[in-house]
LUMDREN-741867 format. One record per residue: residue number from 1; chain; x, y, z of N, C-alpha, C, CB in turn. Coordinates in nm, 2 decimals. Atoms other than C-alpha are relative to their C-alpha. Glycine has a CB too. Example, Ala and Ser with C-alpha at 12.3 -4.5 7.8 and 13.67 -1.06 7.14 Angstrom:
<atoms>
resi:chain:n.x:n.y:n.z:ca.x:ca.y:ca.z:c.x:c.y:c.z:cb.x:cb.y:cb.z
1:A:0.09:-0.12:0.00:1.23:-0.45:0.78:0.09:0.12:0.00:-0.10:0.00:0.12
2:A:-0.09:-0.11:0.00:1.37:-0.11:0.71:-0.08:0.11:0.08:0.04:0.05:-0.14
</atoms>
This chain:
<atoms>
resi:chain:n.x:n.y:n.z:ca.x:ca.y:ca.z:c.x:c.y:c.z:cb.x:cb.y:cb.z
1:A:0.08:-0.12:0.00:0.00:0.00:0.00:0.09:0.12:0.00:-0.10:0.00:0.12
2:A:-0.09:-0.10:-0.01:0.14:0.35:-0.09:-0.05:0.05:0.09:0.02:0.09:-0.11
3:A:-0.05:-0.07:-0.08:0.25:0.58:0.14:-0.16:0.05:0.05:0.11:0.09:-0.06
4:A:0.07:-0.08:0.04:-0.05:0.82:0.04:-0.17:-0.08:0.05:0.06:0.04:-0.17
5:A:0.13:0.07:0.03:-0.31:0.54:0.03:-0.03:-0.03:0.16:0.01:-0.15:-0.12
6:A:0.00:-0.02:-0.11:-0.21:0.51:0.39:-0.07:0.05:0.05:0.07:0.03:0.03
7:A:0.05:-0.09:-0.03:-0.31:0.80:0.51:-0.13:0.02:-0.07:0.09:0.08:-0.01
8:A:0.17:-0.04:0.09:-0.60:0.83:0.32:-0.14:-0.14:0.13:0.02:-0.09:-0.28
9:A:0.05:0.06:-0.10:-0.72:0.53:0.53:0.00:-0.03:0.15:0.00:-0.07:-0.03
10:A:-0.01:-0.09:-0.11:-0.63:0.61:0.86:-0.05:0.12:0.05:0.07:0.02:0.00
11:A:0.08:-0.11:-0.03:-0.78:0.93:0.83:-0.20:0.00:-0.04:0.08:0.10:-0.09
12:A:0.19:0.04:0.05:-1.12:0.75:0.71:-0.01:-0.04:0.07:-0.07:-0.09:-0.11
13:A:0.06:0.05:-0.13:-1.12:0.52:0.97:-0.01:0.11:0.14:0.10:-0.12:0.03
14:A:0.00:-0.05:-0.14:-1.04:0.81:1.26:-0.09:0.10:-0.02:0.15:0.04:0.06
15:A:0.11:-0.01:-0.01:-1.32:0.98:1.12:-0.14:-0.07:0.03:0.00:0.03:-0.06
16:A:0.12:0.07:-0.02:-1.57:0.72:1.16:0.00:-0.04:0.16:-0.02:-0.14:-0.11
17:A:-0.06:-0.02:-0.11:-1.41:0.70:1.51:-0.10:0.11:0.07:0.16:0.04:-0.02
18:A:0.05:-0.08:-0.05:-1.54:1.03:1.58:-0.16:-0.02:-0.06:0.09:0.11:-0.01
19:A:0.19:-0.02:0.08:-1.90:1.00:1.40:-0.09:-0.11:0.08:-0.01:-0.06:-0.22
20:A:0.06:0.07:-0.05:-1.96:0.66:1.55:0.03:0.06:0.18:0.05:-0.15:-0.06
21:A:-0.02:-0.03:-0.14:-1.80:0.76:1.91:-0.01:0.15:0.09:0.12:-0.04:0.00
22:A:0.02:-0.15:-0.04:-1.86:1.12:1.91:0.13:0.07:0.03:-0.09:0.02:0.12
23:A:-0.12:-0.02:-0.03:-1.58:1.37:1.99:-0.01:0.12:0.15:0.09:0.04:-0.15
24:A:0.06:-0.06:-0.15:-1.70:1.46:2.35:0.19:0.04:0.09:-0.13:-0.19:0.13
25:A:-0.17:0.00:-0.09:-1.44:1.55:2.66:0.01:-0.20:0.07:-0.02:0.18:0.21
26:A:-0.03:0.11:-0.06:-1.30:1.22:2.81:-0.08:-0.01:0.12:0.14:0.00:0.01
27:A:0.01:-0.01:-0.14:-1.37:1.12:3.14:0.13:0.09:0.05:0.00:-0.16:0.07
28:A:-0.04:-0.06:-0.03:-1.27:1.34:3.38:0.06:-0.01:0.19:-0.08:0.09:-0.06
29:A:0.01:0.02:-0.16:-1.16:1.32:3.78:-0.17:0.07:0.07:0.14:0.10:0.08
30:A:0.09:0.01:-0.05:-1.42:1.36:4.02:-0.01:0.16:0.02:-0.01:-0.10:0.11
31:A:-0.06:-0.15:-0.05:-1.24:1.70:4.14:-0.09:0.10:-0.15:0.24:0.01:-0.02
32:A:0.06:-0.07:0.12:-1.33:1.82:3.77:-0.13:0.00:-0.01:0.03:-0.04:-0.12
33:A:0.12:0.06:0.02:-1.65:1.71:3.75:-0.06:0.14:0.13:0.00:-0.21:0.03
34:A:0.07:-0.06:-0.15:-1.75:1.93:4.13:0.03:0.12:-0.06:0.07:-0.04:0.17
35:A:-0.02:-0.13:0.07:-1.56:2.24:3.97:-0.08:0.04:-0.11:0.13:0.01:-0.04
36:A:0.12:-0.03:0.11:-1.76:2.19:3.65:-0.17:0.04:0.03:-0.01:-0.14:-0.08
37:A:0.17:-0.04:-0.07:-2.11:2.22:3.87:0.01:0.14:0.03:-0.04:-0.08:0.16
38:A:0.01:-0.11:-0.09:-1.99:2.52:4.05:0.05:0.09:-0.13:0.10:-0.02:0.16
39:A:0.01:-0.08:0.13:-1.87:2.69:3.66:-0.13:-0.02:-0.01:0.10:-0.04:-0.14
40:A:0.09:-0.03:0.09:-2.19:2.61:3.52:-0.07:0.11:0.07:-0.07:-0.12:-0.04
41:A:0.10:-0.08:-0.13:-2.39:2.77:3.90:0.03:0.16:-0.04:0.06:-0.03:0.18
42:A:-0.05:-0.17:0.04:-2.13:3.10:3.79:-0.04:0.05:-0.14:0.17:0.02:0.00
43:A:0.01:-0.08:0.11:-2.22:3.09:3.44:-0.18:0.01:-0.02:0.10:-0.08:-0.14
44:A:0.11:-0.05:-0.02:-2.59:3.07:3.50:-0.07:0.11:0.11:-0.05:-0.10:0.01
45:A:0.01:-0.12:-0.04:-2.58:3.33:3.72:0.06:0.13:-0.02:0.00:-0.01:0.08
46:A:-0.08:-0.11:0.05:-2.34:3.52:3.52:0.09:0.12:0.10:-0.09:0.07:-0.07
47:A:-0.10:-0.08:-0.07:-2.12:3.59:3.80:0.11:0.01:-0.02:0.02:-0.01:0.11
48:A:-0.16:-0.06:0.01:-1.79:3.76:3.77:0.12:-0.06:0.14:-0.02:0.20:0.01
49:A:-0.04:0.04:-0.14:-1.72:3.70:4.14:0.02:-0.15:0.01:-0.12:0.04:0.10
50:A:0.02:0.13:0.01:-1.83:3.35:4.13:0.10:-0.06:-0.07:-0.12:-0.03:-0.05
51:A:-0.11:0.01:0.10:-1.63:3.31:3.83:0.12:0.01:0.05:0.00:0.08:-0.10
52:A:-0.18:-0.04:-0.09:-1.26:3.45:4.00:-0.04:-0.14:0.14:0.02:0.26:0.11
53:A:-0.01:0.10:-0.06:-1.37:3.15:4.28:0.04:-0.10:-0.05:-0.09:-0.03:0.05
54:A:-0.05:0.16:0.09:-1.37:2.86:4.07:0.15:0.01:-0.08:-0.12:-0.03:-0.16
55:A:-0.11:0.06:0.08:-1.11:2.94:3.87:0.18:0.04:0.13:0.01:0.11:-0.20
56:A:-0.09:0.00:-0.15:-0.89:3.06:4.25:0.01:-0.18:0.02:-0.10:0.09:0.18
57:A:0.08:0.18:-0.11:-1.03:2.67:4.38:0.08:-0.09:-0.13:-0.29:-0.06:0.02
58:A:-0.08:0.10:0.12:-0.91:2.53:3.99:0.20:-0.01:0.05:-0.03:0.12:-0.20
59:A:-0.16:-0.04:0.02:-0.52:2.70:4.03:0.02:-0.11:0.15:0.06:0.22:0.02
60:A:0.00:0.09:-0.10:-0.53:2.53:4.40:0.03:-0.13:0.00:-0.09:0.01:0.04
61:A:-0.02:0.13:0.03:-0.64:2.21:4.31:0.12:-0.07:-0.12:-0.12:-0.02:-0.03
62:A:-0.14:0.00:0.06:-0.40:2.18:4.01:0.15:-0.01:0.06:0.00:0.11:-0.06
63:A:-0.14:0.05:-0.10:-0.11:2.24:4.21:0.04:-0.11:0.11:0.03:0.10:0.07
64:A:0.02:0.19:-0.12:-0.22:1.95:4.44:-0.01:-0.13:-0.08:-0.20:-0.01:0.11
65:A:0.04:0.18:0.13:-0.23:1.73:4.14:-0.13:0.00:0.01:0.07:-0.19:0.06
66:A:0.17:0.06:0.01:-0.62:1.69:4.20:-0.04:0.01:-0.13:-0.13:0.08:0.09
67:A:0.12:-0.04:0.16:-0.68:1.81:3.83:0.16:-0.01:-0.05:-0.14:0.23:-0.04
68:A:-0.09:-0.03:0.11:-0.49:1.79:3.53:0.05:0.09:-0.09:-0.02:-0.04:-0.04
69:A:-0.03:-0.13:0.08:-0.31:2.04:3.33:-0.12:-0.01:-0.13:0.17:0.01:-0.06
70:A:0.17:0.02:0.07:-0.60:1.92:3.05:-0.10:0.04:0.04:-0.06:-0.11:0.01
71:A:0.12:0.01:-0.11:-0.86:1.90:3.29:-0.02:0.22:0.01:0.09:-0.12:0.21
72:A:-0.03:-0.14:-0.03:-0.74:2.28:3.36:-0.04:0.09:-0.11:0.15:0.01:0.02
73:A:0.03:-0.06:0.12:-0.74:2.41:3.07:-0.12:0.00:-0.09:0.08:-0.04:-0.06
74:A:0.13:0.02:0.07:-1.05:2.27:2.93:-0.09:0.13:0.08:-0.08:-0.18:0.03
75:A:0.07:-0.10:-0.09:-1.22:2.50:3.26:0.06:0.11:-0.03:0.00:-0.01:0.14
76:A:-0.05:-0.13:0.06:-1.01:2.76:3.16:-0.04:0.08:-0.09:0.08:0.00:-0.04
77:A:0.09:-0.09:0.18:-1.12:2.83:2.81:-0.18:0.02:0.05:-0.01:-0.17:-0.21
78:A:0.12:-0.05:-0.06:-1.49:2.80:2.95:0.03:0.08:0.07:-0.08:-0.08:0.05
79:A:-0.02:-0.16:-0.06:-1.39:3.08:3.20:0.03:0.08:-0.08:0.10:0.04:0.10
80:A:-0.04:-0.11:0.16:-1.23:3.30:2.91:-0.14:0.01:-0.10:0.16:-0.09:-0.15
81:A:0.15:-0.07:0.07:-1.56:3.28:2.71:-0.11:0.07:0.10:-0.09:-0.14:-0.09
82:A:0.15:-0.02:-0.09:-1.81:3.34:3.00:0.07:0.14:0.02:-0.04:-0.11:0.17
83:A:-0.04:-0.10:0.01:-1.60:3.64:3.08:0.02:0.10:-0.11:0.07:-0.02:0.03
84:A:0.08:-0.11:0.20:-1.62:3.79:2.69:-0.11:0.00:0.01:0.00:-0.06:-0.18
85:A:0.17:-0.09:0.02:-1.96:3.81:2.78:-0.10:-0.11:-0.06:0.00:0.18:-0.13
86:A:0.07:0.18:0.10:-2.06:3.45:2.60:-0.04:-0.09:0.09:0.14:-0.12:-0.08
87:A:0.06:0.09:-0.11:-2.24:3.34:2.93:-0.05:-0.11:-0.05:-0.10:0.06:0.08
88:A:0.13:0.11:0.07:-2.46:3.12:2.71:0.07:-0.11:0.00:-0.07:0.02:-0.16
89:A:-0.13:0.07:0.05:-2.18:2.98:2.52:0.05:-0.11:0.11:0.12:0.12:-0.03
90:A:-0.07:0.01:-0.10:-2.00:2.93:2.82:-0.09:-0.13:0.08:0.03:0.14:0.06
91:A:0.09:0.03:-0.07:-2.30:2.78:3.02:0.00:-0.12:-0.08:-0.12:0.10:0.03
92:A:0.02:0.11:0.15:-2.33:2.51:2.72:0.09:-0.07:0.00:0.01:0.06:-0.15
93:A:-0.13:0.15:-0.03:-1.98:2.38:2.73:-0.02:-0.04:0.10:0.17:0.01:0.02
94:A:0.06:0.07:-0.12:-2.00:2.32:3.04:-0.07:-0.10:0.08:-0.03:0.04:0.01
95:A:0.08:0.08:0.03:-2.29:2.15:3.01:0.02:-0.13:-0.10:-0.09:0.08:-0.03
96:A:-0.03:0.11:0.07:-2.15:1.91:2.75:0.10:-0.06:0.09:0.03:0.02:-0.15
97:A:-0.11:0.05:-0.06:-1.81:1.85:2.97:-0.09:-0.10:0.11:0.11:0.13:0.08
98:A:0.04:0.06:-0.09:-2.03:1.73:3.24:-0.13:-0.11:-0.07:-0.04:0.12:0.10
99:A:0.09:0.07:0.06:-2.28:1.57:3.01:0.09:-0.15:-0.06:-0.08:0.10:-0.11
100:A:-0.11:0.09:0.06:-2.00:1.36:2.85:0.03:-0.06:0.10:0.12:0.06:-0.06
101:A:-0.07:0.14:-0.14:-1.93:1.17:3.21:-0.11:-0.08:0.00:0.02:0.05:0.21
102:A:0.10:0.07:0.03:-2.25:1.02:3.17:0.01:-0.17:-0.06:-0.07:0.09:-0.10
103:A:-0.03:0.08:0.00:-2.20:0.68:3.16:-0.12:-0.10:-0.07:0.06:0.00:0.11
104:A:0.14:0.03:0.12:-2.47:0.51:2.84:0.03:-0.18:0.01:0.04:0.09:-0.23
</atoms>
């Protein structure tokens, strides 16, 4: 098989990967999962305040190892949109990260 033809099926199959399996967040620690409740509580109430908690309680935990630099970062970028003012947005991921532990 050429090189070319390779790749061509590899990248078929790791689409059907994502179509049949979806391309959700992974599982997550439990830690993530409690911080994710308490983003979504800030982004449906569109606190600012609320918001600077979670992501204080995120930097914390992180340095304790409890979360992952992943893990981190995923709550991160949801804080950065909810703060441009994309509460919805924001409120939505959120809602899928935590929807994605859902165990089918």
């Amino acid at each position: 098989m050429a090189p070319d033809w390779r790749r061509f099926v590899a990248s078929w199959l790791l689409s059907l990967c994502f179509i049949i399996y979806g391309c959700g967040y992974p599982e997550v620690s439990s830690t993530t999962y409690e911080l994710s409740q308490a983003l979504y509580s800030a982004c449906n109430r569109r606190s600012d305040e609320q918001l600077l908690k979670v992501f204080e309680v995120m930097n914390s935990k992180r340095a304790a190892g409890e979360i992952s630099d992943r893990e981190f970062e995923w709550l991160r970028a949801i804080i950065e949109q909810a703060r441009a003012g994309e509460w919805g947005d924001a409120q939505a991921e959120v809602r899928n990260l935590m929807n994605d532990q859902v165990k089918h």
